[in-house]
Every structure is written in structure tokens, then in C-alpha cells.
TORPA-4810 file (N, C-alpha, C, O; in nm, 3 decimals):
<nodes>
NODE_1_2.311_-0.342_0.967_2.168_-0.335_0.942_2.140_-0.406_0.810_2.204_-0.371_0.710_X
NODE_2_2.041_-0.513_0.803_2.031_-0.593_0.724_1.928_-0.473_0.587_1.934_-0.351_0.577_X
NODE_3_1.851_-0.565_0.510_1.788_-0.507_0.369_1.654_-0.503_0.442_1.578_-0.413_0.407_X
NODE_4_1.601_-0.612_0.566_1.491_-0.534_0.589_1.435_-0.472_0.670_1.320_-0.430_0.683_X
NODE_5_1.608_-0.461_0.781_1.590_-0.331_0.858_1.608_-0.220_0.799_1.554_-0.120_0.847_X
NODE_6_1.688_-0.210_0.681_1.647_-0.051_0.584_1.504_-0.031_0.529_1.437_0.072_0.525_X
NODE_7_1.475_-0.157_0.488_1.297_-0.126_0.413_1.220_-0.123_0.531_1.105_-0.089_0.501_X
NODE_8_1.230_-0.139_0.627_1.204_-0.081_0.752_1.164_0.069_0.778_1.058_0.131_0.768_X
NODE_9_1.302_0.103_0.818_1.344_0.215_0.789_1.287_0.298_0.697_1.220_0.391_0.742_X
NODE_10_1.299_0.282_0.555_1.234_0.347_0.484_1.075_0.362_0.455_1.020_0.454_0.394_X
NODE_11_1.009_0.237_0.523_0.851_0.248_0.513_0.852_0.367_0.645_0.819_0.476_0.598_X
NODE_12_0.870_0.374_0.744_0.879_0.443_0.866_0.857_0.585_0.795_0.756_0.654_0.793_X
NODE_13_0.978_0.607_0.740_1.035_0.760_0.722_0.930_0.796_0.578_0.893_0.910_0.553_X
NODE_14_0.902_0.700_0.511_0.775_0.742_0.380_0.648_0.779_0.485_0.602_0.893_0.500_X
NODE_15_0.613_0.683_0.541_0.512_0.683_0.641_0.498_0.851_0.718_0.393_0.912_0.700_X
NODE_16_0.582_0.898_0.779_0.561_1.018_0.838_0.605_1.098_0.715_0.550_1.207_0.733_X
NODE_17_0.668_1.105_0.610_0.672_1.222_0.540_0.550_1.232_0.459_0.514_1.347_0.434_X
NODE_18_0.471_1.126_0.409_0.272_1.136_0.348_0.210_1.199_0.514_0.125_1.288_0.510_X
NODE_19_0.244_1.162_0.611_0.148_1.213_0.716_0.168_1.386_0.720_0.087_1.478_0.719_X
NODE_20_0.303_1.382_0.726_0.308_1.569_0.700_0.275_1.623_0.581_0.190_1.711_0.598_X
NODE_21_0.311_1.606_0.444_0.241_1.641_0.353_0.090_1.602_0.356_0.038_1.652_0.256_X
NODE_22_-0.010_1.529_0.436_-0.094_1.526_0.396_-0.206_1.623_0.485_-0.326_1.647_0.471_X
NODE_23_-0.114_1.660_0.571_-0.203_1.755_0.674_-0.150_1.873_0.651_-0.214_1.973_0.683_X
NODE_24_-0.039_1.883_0.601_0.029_2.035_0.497_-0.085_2.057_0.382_-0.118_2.173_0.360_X
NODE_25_-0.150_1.948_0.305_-0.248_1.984_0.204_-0.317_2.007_0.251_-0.339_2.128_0.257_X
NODE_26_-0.425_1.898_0.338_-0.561_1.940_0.419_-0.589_2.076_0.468_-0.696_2.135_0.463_X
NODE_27_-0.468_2.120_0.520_-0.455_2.312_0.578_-0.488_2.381_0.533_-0.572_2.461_0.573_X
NODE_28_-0.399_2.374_0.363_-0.385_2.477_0.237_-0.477_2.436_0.151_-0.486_2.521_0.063_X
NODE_29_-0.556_2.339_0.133_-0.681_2.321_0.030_-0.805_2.284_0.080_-0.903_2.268_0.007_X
NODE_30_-0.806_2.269_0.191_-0.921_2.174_0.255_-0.957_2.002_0.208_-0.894_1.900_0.179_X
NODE_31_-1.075_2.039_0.221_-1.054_1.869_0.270_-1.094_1.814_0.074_-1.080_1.703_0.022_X
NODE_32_-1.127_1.900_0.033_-1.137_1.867_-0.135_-1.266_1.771_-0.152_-1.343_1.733_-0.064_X
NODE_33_-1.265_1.741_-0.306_-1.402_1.650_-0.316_-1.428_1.501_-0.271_-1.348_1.416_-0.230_X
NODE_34_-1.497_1.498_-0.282_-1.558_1.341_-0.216_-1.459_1.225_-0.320_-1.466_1.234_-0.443_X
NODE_35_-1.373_1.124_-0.255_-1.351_1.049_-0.337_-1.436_0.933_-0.427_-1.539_0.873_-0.398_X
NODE_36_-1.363_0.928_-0.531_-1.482_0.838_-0.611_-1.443_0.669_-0.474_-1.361_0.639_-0.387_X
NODE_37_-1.587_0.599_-0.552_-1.599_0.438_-0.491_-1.440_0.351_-0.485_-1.366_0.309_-0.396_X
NODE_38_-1.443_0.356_-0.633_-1.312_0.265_-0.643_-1.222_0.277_-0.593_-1.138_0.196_-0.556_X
NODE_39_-1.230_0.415_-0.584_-1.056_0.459_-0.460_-1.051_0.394_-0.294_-0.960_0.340_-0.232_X
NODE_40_-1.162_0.421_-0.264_-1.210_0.357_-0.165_-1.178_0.244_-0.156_-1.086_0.217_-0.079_X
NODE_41_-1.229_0.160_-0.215_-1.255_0.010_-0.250_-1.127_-0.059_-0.234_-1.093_-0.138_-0.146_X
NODE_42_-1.070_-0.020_-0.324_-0.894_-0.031_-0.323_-0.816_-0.022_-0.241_-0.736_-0.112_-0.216_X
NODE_43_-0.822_0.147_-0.150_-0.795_0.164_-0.042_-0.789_0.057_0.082_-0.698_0.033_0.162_X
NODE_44_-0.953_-0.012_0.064_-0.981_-0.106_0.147_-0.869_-0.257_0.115_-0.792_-0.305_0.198_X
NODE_45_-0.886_-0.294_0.006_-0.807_-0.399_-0.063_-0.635_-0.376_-0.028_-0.576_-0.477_0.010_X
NODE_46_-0.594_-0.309_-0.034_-0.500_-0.247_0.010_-0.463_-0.276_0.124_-0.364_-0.346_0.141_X
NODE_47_-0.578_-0.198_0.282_-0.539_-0.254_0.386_-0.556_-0.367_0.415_-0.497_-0.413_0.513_X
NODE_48_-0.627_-0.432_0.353_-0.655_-0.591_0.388_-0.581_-0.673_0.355_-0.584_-0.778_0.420_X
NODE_49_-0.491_-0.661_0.250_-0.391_-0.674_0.210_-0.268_-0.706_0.341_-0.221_-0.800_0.406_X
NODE_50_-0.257_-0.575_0.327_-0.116_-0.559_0.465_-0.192_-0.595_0.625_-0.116_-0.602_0.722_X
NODE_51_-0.302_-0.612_0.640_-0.353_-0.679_0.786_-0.323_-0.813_0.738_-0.235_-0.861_0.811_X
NODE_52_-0.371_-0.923_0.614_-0.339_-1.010_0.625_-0.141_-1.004_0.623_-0.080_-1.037_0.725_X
NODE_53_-0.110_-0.986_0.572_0.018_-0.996_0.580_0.106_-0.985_0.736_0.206_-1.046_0.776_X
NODE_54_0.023_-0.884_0.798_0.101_-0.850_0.925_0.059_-0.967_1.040_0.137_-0.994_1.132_X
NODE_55_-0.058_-1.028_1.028_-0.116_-1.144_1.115_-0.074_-1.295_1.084_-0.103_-1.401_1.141_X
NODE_56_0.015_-1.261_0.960_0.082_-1.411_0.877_0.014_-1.454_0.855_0.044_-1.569_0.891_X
NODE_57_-0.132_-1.460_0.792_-0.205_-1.534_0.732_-0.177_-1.604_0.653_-0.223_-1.718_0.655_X
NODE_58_-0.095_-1.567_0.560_-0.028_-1.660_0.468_0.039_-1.805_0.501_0.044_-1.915_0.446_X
NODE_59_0.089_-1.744_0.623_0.171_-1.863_0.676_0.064_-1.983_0.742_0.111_-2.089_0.784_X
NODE_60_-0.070_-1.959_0.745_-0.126_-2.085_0.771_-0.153_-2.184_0.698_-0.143_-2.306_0.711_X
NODE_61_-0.195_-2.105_0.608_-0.193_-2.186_0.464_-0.092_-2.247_0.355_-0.123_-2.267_0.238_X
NODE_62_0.090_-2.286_0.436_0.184_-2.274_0.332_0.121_-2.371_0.216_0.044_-2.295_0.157_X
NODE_63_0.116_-2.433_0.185_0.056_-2.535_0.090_0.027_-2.428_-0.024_0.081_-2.422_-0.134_X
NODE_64_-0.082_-2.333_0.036_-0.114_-2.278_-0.120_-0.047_-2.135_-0.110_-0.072_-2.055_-0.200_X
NODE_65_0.032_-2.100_-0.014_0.032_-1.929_0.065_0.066_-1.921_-0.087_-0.017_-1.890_-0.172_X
NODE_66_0.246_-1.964_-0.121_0.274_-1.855_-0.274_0.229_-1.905_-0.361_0.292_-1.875_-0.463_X
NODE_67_0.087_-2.019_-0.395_0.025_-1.943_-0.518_-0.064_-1.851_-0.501_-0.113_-1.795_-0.599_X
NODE_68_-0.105_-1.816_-0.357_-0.181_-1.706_-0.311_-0.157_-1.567_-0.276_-0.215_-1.461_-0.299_X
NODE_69_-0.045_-1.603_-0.209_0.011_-1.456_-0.167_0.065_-1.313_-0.314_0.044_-1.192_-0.322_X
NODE_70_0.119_-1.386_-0.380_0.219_-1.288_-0.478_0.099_-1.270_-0.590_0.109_-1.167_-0.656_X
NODE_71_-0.009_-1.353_-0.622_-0.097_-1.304_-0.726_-0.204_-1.191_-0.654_-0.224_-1.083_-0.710_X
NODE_72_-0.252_-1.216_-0.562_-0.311_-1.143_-0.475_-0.306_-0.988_-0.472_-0.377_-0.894_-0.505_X
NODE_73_-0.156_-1.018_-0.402_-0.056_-0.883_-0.386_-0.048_-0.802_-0.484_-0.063_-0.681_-0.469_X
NODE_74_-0.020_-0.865_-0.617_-0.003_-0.784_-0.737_-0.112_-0.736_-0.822_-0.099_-0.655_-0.913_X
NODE_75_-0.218_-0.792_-0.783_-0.327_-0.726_-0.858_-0.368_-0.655_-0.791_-0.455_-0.587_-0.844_X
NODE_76_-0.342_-0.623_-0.650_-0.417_-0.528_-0.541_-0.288_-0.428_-0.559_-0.321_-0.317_-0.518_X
NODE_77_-0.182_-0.428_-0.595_-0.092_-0.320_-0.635_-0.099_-0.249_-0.733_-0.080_-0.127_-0.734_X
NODE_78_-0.136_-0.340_-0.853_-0.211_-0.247_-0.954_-0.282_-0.178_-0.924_-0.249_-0.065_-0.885_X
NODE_79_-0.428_-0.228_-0.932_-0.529_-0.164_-0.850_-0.544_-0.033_-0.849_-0.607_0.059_-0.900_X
NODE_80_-0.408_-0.077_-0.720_-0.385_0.115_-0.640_-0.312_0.180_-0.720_-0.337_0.300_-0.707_X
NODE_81_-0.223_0.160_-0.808_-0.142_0.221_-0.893_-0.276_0.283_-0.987_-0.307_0.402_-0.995_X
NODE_82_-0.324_0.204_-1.032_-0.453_0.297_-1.126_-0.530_0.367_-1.065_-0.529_0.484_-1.102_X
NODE_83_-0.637_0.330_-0.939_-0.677_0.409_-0.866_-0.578_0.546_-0.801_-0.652_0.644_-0.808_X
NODE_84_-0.475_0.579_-0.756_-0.370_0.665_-0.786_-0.365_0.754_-0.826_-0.350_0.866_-0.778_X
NODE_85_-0.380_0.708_-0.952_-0.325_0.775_-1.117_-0.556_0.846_-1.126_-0.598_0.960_-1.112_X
NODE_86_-0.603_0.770_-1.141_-0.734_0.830_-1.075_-0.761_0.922_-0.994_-0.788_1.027_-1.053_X
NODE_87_-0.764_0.926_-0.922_-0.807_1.016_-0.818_-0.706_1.105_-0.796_-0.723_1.191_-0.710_X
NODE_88_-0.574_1.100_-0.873_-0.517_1.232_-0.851_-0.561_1.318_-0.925_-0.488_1.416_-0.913_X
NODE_89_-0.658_1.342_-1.009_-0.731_1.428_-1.053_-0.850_1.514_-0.952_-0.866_1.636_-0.948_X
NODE_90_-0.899_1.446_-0.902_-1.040_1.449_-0.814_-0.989_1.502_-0.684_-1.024_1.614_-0.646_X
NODE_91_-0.887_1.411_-0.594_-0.869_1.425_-0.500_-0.708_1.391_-0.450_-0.663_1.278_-0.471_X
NODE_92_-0.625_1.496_-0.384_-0.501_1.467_-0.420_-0.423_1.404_-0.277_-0.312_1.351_-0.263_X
NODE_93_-0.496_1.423_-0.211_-0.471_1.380_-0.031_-0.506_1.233_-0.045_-0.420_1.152_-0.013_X
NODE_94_-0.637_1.186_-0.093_-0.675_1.017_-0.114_-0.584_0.929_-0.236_-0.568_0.807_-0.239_X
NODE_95_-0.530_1.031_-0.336_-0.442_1.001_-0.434_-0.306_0.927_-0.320_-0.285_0.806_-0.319_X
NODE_96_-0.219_1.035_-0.226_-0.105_1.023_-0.199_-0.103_0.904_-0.099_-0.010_0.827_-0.072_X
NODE_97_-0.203_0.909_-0.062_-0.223_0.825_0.083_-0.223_0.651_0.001_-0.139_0.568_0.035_X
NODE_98_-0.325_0.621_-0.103_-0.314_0.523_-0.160_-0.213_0.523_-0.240_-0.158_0.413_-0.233_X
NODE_99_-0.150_0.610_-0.331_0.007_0.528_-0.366_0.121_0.548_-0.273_0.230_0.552_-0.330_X
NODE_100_0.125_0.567_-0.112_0.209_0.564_-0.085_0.176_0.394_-0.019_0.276_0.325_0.002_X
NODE_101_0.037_0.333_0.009_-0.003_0.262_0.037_0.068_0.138_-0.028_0.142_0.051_0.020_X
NODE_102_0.010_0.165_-0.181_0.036_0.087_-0.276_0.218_0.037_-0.295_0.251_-0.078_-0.324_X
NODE_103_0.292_0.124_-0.276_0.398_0.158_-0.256_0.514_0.041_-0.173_0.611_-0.024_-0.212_X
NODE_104_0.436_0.058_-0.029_0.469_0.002_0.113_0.410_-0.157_0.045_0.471_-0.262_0.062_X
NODE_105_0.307_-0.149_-0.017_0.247_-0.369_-0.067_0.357_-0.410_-0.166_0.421_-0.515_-0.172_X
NODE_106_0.360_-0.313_-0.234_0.453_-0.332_-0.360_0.579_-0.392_-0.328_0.607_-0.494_-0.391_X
NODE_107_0.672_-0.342_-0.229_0.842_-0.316_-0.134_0.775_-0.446_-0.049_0.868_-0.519_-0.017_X
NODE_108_0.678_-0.488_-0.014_0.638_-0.619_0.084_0.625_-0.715_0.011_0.685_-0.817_0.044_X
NODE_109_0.561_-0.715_-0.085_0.547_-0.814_-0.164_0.651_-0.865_-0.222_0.684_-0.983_-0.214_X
NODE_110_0.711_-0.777_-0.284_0.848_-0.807_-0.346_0.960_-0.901_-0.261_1.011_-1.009_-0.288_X
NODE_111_0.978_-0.800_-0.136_1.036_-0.879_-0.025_1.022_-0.996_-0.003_1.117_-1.074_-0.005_X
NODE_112_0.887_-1.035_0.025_0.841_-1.185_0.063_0.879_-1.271_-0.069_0.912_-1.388_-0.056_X
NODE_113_0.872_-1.202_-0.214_0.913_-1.284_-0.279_1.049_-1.333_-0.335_1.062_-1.421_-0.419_X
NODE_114_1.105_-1.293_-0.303_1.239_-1.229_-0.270_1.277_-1.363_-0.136_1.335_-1.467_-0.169_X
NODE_115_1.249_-1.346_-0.042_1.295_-1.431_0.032_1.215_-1.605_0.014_1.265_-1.710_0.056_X
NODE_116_1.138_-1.597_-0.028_1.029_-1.739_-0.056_1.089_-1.795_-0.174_1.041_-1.901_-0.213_X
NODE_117_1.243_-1.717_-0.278_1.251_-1.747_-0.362_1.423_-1.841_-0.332_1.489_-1.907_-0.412_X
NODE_118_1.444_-1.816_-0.219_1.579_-1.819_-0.181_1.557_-2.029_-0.138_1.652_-2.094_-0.096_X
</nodes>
């Protein structure tokens, strides 16, 4: 099993262990306060993020993909890392869900750069 059938693997198994902790919280606290905008926002940036990535968008564009792809990626990883660190105050279910989000772009990004560097 290669490095990105384990990061595979491991997005999988992160993936269902935030889905059980996050409906283990929802149970025991309810659904909590309204998240702020930016979490949202991010959230969104985030998935748009990994839809472009999963449709290879990048790859139409090689010419500019990696001066596009890896700056992109990393400021939308921040982002969520601060938004995160945010809203785990407010709201702790929209907190986990976006840094586990952030997490999964972070381990992709890297990857792609990682292999684009070879």
C-alpha cells in the first residue's frame, strides 16, 4: 500500500470518526448557537476548494495550475485554521467539522505538492 493509499485511508477513518463525534455532540448539547458568517464562508471556501480539486480543475489549466493551485490551497487552509480556532468558542460541532475539513485540504495540498515537486 502506497503513501496515498494510507492518506486515503486515513482521510476515510478521520472522516467517520468527526461524523460520530459530531452526532455524539449534537445528542448531548444540541444543536448550539448559530455560527458566525466567516465560519460559514470558509466552510464554503473549503468545499470549493476540494470540489475543484476532485473534478481536476487544476489540471486544465497546467500552464498556470501550480502557481494557482498551492497559493489558493494555503490561504483557504489558513482561513479554516483561524476560523477553527474561532468558532470553537461559539460553536463546537461547526468548529470540528471545519478543522477536520481544513485538515483533509491541508494532507491534499501538501500531497499534490509533494508529487508536482518530483
Amino acid at each position: 500500500m502506497g503513501v496515498t493509499g494510507l492518506l486515503l485511508l486515513f482521510i476515510i477513518v478521520l472522516m467517520l470518526v468527526v461524523l460520530s463525534l459530531s452526532v455524539y455532540m449534537f445528542k448531548t448539547y444540541g444543536a448550539g448557537p448559530k455560527p458566525y458568517v466567516f465560519s460559514i464562508f470558509v466552510l464554503g471556501l473549503l468545499l470549493l476548494n476540494a470540489l475543484l480539486f476532485i473534478i481536476m480543475f487544476f489540471t486544465v489549466i497546467p500552464a498556470i495550475a501550480d502557481r494557482l493551485f498551492f497559493p489558493y490551497g494555503s490561504i483557504v487552509c489558513i482561513l479554516g485554521i483561524i476560523a477553527a480556532v474561532i468558532e470553537f468558542r461559539n460553536n463546537k460541532i461547526v468548529a470540528l467539522v471545519t478543522a477536520t475539513i481544513t485538515i483533509i485540504g491541508l494532507l491534499i495540498l501538501l500531497l499534490g505538492y509533494a508529487v508536482s515537486s518530483m
